[in-house]
C-alpha positions, 0 to 999 in steps of 0.5 A: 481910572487907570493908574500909572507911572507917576502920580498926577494930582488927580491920580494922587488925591485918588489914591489917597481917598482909596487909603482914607477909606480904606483905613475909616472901613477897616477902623483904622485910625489916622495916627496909627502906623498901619496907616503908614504902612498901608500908605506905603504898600499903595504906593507900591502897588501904584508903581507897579501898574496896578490897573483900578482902585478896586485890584487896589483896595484888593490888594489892600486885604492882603496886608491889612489883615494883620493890622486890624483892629481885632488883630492887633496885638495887645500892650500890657 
């Protein structure tokens, strides 16, 4: 499925099971502002006419590696 332009309500609900499963793989919890912060750069990559969910989730790695788990920073 090709996404583009203004999410439509299939575009929309695939969009956000590319973010709810992107967040459970990389041990993301549903709270965490990572969360938001990946949310916001799928949107991004959306509006900018990225081609499938998988250029997508690619695009995801990119970002995320500063959010996981094993990298995030310690409190304390």
């Amino acid at each position: 499925m090709t996404l583009r332009g203004t999410a439509d309500e299939i575009q929309l609900a695939t969009l956000t099971r590319i973010l709810d499963d992107y967040c459970e793989q990389a041990g993301i919890e549903g709270t965490h502002p990572a969360r938001e912060h990946l949310a916001r750069r799928l949107i991004a990559l959306f509006s900018g006419n990225i081609d499938s969910p998988d250029h997508i989730k690619m695009a995801l790695d990119s970002v995320a590696k500063d959010w996981k788990p094993d990298h995030m920073p310690r409190n304390g």
